[in-house]
C-alpha atoms as a printed R data frame, in Angstrom:
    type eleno elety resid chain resno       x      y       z
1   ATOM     1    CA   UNK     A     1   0.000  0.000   0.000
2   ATOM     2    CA   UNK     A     2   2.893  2.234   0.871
3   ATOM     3    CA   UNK     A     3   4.120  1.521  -2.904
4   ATOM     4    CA   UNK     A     4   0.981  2.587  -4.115
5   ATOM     5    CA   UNK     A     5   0.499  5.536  -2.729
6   ATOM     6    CA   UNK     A     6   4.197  6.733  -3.289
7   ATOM     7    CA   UNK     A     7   4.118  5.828  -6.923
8   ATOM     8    CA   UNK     A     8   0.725  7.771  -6.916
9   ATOM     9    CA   UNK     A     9   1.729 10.907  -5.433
10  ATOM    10    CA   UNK     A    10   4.994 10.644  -7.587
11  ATOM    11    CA   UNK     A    11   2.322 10.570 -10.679
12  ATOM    12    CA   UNK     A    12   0.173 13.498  -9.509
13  ATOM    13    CA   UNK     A    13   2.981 15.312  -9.151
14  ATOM    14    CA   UNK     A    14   4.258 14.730 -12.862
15  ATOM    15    CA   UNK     A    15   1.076 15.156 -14.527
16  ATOM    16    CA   UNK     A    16   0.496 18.361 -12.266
17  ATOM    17    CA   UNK     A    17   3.571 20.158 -13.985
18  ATOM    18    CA   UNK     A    18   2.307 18.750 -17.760
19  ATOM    19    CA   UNK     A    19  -0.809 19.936 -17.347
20  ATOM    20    CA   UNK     A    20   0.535 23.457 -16.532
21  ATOM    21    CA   UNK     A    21   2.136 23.149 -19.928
22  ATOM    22    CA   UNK     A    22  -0.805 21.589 -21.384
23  ATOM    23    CA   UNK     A    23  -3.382 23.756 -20.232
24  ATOM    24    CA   UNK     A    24  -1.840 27.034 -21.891
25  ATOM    25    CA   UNK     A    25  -1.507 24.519 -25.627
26  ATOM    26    CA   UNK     A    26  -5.433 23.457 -25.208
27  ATOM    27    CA   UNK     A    27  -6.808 27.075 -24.185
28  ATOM    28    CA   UNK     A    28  -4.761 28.475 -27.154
29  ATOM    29    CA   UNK     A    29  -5.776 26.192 -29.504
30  ATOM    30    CA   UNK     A    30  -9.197 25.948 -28.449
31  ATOM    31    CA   UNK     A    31  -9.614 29.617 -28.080
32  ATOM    32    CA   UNK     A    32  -7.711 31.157 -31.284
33  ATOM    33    CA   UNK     A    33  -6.729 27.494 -33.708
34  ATOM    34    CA   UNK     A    34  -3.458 27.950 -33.154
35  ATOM    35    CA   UNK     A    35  -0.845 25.017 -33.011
36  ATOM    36    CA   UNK     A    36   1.975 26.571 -31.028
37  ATOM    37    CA   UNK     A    37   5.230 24.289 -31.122
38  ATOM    38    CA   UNK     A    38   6.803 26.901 -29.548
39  ATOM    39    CA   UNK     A    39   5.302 26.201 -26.229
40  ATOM    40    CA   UNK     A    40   8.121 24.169 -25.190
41  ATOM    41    CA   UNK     A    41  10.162 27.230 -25.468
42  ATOM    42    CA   UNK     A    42   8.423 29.429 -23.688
43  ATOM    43    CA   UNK     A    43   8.720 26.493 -21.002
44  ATOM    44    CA   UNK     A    44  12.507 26.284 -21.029
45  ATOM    45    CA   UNK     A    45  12.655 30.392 -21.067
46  ATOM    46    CA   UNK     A    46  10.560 30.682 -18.130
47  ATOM    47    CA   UNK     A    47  12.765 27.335 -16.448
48  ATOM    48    CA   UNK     A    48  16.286 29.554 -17.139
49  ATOM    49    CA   UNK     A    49  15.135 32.818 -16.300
50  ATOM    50    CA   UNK     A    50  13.425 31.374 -13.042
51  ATOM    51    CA   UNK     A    51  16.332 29.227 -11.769
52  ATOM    52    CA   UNK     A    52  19.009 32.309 -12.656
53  ATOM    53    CA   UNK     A    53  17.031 34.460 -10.586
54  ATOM    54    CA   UNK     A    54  15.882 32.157  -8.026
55  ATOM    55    CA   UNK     A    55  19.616 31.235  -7.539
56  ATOM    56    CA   UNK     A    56  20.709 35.081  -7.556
57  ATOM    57    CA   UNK     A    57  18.394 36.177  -5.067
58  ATOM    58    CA   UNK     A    58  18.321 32.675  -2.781
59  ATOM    59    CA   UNK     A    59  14.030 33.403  -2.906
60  ATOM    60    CA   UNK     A    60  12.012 30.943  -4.626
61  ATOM    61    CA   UNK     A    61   9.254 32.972  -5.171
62  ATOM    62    CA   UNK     A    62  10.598 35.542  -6.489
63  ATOM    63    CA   UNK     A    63  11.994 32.968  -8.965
64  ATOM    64    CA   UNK     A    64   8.240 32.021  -9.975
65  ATOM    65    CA   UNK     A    65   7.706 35.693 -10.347
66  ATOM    66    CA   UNK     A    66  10.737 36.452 -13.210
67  ATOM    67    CA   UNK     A    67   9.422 33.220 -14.800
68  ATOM    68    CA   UNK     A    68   5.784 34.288 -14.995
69  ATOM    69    CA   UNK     A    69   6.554 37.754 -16.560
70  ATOM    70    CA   UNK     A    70   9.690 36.235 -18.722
71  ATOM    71    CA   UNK     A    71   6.403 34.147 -20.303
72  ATOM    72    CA   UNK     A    72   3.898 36.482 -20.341
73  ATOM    73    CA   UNK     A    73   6.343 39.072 -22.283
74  ATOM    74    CA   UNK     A    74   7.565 36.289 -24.581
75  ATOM    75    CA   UNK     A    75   3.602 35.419 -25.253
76  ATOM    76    CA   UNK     A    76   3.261 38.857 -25.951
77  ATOM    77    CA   UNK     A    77   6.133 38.939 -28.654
78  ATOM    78    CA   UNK     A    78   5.410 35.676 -30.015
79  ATOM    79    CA   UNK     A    79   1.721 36.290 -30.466
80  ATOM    80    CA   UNK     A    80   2.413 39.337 -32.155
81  ATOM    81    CA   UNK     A    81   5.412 38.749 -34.251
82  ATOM    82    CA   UNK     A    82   5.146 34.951 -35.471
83  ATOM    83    CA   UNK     A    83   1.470 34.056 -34.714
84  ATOM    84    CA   UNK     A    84  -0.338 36.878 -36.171
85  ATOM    85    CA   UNK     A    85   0.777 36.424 -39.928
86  ATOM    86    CA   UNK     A    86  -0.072 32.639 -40.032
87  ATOM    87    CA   UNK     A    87  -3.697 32.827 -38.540
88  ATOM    88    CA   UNK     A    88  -5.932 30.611 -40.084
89  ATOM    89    CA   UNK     A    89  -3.127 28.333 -41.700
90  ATOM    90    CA   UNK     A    90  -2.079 25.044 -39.660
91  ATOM    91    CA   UNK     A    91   0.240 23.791 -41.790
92  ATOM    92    CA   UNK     A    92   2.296 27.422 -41.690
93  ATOM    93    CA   UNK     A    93   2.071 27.605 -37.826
94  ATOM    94    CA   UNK     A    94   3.324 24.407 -37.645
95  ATOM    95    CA   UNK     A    95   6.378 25.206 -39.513
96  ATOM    96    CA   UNK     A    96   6.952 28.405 -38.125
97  ATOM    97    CA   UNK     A    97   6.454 27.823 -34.549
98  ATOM    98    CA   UNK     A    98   8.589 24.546 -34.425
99  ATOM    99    CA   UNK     A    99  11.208 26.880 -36.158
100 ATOM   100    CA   UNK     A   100  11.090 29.481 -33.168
101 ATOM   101    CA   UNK     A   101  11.061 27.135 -30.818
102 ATOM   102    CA   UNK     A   102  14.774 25.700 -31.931
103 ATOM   103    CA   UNK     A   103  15.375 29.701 -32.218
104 ATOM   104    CA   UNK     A   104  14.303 29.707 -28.343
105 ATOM   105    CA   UNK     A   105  16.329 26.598 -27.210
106 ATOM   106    CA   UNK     A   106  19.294 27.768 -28.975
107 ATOM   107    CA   UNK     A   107  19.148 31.391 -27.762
108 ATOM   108    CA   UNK     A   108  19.395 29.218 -23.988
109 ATOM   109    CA   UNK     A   109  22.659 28.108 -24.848
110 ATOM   110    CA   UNK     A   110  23.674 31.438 -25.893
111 ATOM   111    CA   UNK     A   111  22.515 33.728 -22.943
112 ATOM   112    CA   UNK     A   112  23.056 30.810 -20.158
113 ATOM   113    CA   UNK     A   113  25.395 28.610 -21.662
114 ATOM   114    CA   UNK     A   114  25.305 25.331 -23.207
115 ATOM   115    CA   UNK     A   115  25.533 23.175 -20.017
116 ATOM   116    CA   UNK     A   116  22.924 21.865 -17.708
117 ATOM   117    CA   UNK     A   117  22.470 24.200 -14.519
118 ATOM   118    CA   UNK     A   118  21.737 22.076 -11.116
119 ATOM   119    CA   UNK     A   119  18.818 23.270  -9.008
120 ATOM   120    CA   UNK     A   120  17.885 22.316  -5.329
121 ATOM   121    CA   UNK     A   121  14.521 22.530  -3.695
122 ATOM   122    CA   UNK     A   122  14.657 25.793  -1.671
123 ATOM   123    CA   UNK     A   123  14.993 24.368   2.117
124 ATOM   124    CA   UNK     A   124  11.514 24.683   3.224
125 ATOM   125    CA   UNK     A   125  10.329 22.924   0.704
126 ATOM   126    CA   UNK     A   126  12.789 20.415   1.143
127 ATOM   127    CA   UNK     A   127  12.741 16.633   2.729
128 ATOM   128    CA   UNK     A   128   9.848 14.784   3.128
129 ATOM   129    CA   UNK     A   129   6.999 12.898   5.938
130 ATOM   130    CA   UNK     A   130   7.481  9.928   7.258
131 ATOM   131    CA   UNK     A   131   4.275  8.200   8.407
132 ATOM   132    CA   UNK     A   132   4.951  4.708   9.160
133 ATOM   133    CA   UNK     A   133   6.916  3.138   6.059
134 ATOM   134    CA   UNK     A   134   5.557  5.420   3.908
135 ATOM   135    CA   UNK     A   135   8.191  8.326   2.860
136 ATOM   136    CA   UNK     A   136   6.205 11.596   1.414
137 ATOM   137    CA   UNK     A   137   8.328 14.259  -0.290
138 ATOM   138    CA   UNK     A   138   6.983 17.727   0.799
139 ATOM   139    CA   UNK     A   139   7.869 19.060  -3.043
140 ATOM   140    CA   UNK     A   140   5.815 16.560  -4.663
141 ATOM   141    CA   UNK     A   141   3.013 17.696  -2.350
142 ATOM   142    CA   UNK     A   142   3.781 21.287  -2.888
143 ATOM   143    CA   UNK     A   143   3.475 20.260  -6.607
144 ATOM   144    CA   UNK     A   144  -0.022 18.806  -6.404
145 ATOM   145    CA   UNK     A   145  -1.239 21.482  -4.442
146 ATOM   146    CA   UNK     A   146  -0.130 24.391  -6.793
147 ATOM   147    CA   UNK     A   147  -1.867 22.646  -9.920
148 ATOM   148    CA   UNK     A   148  -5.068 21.756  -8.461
149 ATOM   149    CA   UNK     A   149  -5.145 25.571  -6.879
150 ATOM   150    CA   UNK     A   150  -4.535 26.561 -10.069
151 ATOM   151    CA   UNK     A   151  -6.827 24.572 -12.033
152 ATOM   152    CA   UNK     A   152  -9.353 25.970 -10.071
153 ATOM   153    CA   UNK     A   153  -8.651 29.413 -10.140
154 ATOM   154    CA   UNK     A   154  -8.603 28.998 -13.452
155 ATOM   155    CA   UNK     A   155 -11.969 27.100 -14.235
156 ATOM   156    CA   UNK     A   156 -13.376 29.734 -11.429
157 ATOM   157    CA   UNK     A   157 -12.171 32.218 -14.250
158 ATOM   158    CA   UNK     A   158 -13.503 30.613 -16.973
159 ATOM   159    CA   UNK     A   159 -17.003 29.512 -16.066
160 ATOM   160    CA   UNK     A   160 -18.047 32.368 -13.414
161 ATOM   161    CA   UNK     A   161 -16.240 35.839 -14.715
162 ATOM   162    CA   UNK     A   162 -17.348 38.190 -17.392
163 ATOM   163    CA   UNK     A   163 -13.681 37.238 -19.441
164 ATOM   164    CA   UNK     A   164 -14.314 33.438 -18.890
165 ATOM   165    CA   UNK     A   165 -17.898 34.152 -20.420
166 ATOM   166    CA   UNK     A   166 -16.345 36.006 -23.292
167 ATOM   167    CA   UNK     A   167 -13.355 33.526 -23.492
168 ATOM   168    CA   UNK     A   168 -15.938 30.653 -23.685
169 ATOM   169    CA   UNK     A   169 -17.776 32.445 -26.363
170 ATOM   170    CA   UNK     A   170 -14.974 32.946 -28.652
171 ATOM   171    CA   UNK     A   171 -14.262 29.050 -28.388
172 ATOM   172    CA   UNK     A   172 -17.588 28.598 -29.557
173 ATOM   173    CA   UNK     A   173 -18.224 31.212 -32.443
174 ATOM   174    CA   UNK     A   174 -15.583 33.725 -32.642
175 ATOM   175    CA   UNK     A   175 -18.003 35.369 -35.733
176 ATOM   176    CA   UNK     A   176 -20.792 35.394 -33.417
177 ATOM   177    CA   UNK     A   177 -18.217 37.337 -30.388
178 ATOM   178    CA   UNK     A   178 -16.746 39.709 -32.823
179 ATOM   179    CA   UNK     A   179 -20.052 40.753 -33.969
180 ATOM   180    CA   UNK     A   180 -21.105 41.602 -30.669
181 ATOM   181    CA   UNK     A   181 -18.517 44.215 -30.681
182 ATOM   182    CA   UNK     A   182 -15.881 42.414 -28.521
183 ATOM   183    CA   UNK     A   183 -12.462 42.505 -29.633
184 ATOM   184    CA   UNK     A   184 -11.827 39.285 -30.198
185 ATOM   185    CA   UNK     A   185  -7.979 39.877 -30.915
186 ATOM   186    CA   UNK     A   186  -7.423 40.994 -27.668
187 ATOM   187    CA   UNK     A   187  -8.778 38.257 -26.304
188 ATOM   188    CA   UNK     A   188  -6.548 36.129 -28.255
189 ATOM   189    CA   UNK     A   189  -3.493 38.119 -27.419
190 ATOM   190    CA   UNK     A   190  -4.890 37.811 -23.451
191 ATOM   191    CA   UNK     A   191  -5.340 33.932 -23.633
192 ATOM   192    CA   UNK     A   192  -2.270 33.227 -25.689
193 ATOM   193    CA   UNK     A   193  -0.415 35.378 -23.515
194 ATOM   194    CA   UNK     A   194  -1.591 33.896 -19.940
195 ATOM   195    CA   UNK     A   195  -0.923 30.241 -22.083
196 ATOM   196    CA   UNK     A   196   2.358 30.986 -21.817
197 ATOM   197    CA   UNK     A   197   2.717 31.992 -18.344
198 ATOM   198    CA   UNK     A   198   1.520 29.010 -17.120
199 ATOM   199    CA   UNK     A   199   4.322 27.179 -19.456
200 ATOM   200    CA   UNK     A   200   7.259 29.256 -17.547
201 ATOM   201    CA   UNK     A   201   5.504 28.733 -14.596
202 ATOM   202    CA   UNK     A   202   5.322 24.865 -15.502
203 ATOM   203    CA   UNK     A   203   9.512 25.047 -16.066
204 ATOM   204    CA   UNK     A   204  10.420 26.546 -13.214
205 ATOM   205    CA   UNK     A   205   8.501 24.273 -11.221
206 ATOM   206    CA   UNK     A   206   9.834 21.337 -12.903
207 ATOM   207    CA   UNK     A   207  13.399 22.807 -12.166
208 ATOM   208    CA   UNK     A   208  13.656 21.678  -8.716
209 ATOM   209    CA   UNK     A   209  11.758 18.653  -8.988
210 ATOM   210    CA   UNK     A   210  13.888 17.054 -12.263
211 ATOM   211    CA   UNK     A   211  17.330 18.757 -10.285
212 ATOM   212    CA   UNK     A   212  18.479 19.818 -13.580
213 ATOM   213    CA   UNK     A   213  17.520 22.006 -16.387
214 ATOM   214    CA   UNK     A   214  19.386 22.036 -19.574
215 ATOM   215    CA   UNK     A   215  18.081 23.755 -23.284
216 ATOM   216    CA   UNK     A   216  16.137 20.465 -25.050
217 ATOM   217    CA   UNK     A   217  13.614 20.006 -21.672
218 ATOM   218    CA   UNK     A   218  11.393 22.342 -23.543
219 ATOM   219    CA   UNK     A   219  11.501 19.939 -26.569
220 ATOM   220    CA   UNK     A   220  10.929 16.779 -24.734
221 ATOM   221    CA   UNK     A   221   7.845 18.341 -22.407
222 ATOM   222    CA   UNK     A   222   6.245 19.896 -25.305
223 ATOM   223    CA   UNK     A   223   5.728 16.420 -26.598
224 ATOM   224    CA   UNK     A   224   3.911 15.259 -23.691
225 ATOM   225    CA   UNK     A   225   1.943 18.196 -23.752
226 ATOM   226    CA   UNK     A   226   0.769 17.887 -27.021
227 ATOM   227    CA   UNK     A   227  -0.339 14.459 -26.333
228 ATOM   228    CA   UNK     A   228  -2.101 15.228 -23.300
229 ATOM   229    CA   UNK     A   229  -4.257 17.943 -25.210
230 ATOM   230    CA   UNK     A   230  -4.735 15.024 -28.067
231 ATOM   231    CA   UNK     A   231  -5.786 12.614 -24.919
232 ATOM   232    CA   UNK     A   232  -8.189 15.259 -22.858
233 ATOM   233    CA   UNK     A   233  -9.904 16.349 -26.584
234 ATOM   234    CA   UNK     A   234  -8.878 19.477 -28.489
235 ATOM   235    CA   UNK     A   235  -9.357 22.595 -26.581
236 ATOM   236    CA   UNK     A   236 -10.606 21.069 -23.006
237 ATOM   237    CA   UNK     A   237  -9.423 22.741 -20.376
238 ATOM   238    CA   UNK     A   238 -10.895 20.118 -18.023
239 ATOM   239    CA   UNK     A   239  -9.935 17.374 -20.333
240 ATOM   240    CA   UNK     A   240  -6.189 18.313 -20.477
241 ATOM   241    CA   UNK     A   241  -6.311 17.974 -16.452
242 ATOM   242    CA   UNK     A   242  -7.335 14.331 -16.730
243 ATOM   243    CA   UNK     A   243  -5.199 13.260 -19.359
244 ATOM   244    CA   UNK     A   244  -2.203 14.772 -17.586
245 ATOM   245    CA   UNK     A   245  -3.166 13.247 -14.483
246 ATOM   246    CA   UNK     A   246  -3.641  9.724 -16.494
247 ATOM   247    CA   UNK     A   247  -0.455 10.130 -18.117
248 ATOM   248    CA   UNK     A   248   0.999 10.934 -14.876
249 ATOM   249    CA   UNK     A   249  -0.108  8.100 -13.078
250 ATOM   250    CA   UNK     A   250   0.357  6.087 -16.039
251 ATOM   251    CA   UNK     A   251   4.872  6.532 -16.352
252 ATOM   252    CA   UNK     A   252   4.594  6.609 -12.914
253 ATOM   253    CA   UNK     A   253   3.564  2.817 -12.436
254 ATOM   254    CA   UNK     A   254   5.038  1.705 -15.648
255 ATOM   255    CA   UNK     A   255   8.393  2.981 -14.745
256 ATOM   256    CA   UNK     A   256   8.294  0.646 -11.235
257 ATOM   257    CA   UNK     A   257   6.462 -2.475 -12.761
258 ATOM   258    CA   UNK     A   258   7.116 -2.118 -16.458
259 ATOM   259    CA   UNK     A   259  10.342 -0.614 -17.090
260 ATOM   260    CA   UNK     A   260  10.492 -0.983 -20.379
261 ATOM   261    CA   UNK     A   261   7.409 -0.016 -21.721
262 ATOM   262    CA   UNK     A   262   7.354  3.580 -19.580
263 ATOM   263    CA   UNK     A   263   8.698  5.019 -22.614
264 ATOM   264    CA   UNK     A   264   6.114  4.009 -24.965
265 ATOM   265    CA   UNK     A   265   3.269  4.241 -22.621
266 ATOM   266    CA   UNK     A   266   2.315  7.472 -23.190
267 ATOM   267    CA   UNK     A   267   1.713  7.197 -27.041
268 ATOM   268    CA   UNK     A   268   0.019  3.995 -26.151
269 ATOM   269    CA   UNK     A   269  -2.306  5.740 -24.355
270 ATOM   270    CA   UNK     A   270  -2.420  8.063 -27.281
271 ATOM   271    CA   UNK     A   271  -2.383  5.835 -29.890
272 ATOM   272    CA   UNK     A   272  -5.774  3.694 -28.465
273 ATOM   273    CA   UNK     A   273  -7.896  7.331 -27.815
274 ATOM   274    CA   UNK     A   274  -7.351  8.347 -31.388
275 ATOM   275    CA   UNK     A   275  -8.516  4.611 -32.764
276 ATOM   276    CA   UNK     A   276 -11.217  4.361 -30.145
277 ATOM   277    CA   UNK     A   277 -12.662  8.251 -29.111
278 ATOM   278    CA   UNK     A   278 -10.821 10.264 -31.934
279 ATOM   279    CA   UNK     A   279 -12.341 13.567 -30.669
280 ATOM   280    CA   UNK     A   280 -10.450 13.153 -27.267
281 ATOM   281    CA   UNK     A   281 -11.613 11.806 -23.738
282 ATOM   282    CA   UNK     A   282 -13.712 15.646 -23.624
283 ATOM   283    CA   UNK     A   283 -14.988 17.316 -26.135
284 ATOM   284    CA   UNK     A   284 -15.958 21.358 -26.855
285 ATOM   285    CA   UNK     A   285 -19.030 22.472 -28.344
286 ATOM   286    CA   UNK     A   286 -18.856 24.487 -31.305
287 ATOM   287    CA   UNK     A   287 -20.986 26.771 -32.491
């Protein structure tokens, strides 16, 4: 039972820090049709900028802060500069975002260096709860807590505030939302813009908790984030919850019982929504 519950609070824990990364990918594509490869960048950016200054000021928190506003500006300037031009045109976004997102990693090597840069848990978030055999690390916790706060600030947003309303409406009939005199580009530039905040805030959280970060993470989390929003359904913010949780859980328990497979688990799991619910665990109404 101990084994259980450790390999499930290790899980949580992982798919709590992919579906900060996955939330901002399925509101942004829901919201405006955007695929954004460049998410992963924004991830790493808001990892380097948060560990640099987290390690330069010895405050955690203030950390979180540089990484939230080092992704909010760069949502600004990506939105604006390399979004804009392609609305409207997948296969264009696709090229040009997975082009600035190797422009992103690479510019990490430049400005930080090309090496890996160690981070430790700050110290009161450090060590862990023994109760009985059972070992519970206090950053995993911390972890949980965070993304289920922030899932429901979030869905509080969404579903009971005047932008949620309007944010909900433009997933459903942008026409319709424009036409009622709302500026629906602001709204984009809003949600694609607080999308990637929540992917810096995803990388510096995942700083401490990997002990490393180095320039491909953003690559190799963008992947599971884009199968978590293919899992949950296209443009579910509740959806992209459960499938990160699921994938979680999922290389959590695979990695102690089926070592081999917890590589290819997660686009097993993809693999059998697509042939058996091809619209995604959830689904979004369009009108």
């Amino acid at each position: 039972m101990e084994l259980i519950i450790s390999l499930t609070i290790n899980g949580l824990a992982t798919g709590m820090l992919i579906f900060l990364l996955a939330a901002g990918l399925t509101l942004i594509f829901g919201l405006m049709d955007v695929l954004n490869f460049a998410h992963g960048g924004l991830f790493v950016w808001g990892a380097y900028t948060g560990v640099f200054t987290y390690l330069w000021s010895n405050s955690f928190i203030v950390g979180i802060v540089v990484a939230i506003l080092t992704g909010l500006v760069l949502g600004f300037i990506t939105e604006k500069l390399i979004i804009k031009p392609v609305y409207g045109n997948h296969v264009q976004q696709i090229l040009i975002t997975l082009g600035f997102m190797l422009v992103l990693q690479e510019m990490i090597k430049v400005v930080f260096g090309p090496n890996g840069v160690p981070v430790k848990v700050p110290s009161y978030l450090a060590g862990s709860w023994q109760i009985g055999d059972l070992t519970i690390i206090k950053y995993r916790i911390f972890i949980i807590v965070v993304g289920f706060a922030l899932f429901g600030v979030l869905y509080f947003i969404l579903n009971r505030t005047k932008i949620g309303l309007v944010v909900r409406a433009g997933v459903m009939n942008r026409e319709m939302t424009q036409a009622l005199g709302i500026n629906i580009k602001r709204v984009f530039l809003l949600v694609f813009m607080c999308g990637a905040a929540l992917a810096a805030l995803g990388g510096m959280l995942m700083a401490p908790y990997s002990g490393v970060v180095y320039a491909e993470m953003g690559m190799e989390y963008a992947i599971l984030g884009f199968i978590v929003v293919v899992i949950g359904g296209m443009g579910s913010f509740q959806g992209s919850l459960m499938a990160a949780i699921l994938v979680g859980l999922a290389g959590s328990f695979m990695a102690y019982y089926v070592p081999f497979l917890s590589v290819a688990v997660n686009m097993i799991l993809m693999a059998s929504v697509l042939i058996f619910r091809p619209q995604g665990l959830f689904t979004v109404a369009k009108g």
